[in-house]
C-alpha positions in Angstrom: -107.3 -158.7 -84.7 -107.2 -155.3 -83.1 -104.0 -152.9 -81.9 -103.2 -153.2 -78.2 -103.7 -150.2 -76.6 -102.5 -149.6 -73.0 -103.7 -147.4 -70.1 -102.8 -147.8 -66.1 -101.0 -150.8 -67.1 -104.1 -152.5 -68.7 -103.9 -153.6 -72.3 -106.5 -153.5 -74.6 -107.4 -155.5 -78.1 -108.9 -152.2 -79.7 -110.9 -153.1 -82.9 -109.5 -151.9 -86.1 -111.8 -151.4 -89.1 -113.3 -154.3 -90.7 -112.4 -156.3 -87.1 -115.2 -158.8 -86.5 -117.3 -158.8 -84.1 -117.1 -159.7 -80.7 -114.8 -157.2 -79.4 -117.0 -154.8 -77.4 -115.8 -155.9 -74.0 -112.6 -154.7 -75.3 -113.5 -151.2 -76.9 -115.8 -150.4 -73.6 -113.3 -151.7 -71.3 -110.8 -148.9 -73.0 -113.5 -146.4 -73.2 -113.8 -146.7 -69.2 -110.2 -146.3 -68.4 -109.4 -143.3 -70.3 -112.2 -141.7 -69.2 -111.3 -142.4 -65.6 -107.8 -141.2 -66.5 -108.9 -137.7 -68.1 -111.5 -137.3 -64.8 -108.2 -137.6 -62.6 -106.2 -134.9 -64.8 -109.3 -132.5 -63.8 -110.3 -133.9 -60.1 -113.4 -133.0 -58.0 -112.7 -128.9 -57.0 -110.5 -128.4 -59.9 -111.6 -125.4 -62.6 -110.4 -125.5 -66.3 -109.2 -122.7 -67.9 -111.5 -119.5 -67.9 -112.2 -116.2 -68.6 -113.6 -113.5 -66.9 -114.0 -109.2 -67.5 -111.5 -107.2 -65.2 -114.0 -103.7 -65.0 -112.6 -100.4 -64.9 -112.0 -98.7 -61.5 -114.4 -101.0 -59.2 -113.9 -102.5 -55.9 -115.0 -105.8 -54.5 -116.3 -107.5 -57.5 -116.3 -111.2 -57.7 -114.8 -113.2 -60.4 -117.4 -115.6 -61.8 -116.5 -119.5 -61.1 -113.3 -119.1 -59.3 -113.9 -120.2 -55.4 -113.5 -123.0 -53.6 -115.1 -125.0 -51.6 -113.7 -125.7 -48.3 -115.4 -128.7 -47.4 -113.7 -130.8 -50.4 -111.3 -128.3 -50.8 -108.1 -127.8 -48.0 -105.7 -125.6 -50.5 -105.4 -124.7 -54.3 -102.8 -122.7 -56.9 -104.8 -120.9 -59.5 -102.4 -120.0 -62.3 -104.2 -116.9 -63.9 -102.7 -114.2 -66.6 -104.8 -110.3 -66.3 -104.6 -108.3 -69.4 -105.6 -104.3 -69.1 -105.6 -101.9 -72.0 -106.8 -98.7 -73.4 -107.2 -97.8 -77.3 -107.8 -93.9 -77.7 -105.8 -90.8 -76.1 -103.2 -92.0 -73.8 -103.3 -95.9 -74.7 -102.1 -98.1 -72.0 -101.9 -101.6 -72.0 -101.0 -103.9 -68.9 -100.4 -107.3 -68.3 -98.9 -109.7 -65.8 -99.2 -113.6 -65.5 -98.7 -115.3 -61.9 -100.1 -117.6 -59.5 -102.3 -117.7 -56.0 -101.5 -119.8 -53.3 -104.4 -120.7 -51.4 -104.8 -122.5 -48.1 -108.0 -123.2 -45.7 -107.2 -122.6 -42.2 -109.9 -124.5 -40.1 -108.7 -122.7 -37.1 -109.9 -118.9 -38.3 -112.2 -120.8 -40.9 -110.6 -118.4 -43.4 -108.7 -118.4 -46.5 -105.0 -117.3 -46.6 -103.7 -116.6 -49.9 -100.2 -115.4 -51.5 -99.6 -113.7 -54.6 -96.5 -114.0 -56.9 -96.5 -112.0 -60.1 -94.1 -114.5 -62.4 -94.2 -112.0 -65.7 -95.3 -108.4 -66.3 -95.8 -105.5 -64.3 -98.4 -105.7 -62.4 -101.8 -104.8 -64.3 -103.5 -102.1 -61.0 -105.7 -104.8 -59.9 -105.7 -106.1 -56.6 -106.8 -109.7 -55.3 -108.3 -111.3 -52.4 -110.4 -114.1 -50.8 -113.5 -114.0 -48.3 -113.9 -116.7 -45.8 -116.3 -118.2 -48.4 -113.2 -119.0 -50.9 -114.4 -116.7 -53.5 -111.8 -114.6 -54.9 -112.6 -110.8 -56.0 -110.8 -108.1 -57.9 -110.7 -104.2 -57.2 -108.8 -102.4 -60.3 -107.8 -99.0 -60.6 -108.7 -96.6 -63.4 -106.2 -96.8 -66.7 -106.2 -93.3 -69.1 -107.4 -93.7 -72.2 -110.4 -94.8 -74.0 -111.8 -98.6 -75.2 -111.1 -99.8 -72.0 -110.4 -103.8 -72.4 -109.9 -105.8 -69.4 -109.8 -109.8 -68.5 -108.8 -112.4 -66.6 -108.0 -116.0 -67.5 -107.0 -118.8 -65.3 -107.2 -122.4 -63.6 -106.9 -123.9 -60.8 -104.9 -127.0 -59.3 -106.3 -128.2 -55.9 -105.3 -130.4 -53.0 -108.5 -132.1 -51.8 -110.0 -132.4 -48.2 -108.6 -135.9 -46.2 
């Protein structure tokens, strides 16, 4: 005899150690709805977090892994946090969490997108979107020396009808 275990309203005899055997149907069963569960937590279009290097005092440079694709893709939120900071001389250190509001608009076949800076002072990097759905970074220059600079975040998306 087993523990029941429940997921999406489906209970399962799970084995316990020493159970005897027989109760595969069971354990794979369970094994097939959790992982259907954690795939719908992280849908199709959806990025986990990541991190990427904000440069020093470029324009136009892509950020690795975060675009969307507007042919599954009809809007998304990316929730991101940039951290900027110098170590010598005049030290300065930056930082700002917030979020991007993006929407496809099939009639410009364009991205729109918003930007709302929830904590922090703004970090001297500027944001946008092409029509592709990448999203790039241009950052101004910080004083100072050991220039450190990143950029995590994820995405939430709303998928294509």
């Amino acid at each position: 005899m087993g523990i029941n275990l429940t997921v999406n309203n489906n209970t399962y005899d799970f084995p316990t150690q020493g159970s005897e055997p027989g109760w595969g149907g069971d354990n794979s069963g369970w094994a097939e709805a959790v992982t259907t569960v954690l795939d719908s937590l992280a849908g199709t279009g959806t990025i986990n977090e990541t991190q990427a290097l904000i440069e020093l005092a470029v324009g136009g440079v892509e950020i690795p892994g975060l675009i969307f694709n507007n042919s599954i893709v009809e809007s998304g939120q990316v929730i991101y946090r940039i951290f900027r900071s110098t170590t010598g001389g005049s030290i300065e250190q930056l930082s700002e969490s917030g979020l991007l509001n993006l929407v496809y608009d099939p009639a410009t076949a364009s991205w729109l997108m918003t930007r709302q800076i929830m904590a922090g002072d703004g970090t001297r990097v500027n944001l946008q979107v092409d029509a592709l759905g990448q999203v790039s970074y241009s950052s101004l220059a910080l004083t100072g020396t050991g220039y450190t600079g990143y950029i995590k975040f994820k995405t939430i998306t709303i998928l294509r009808t």
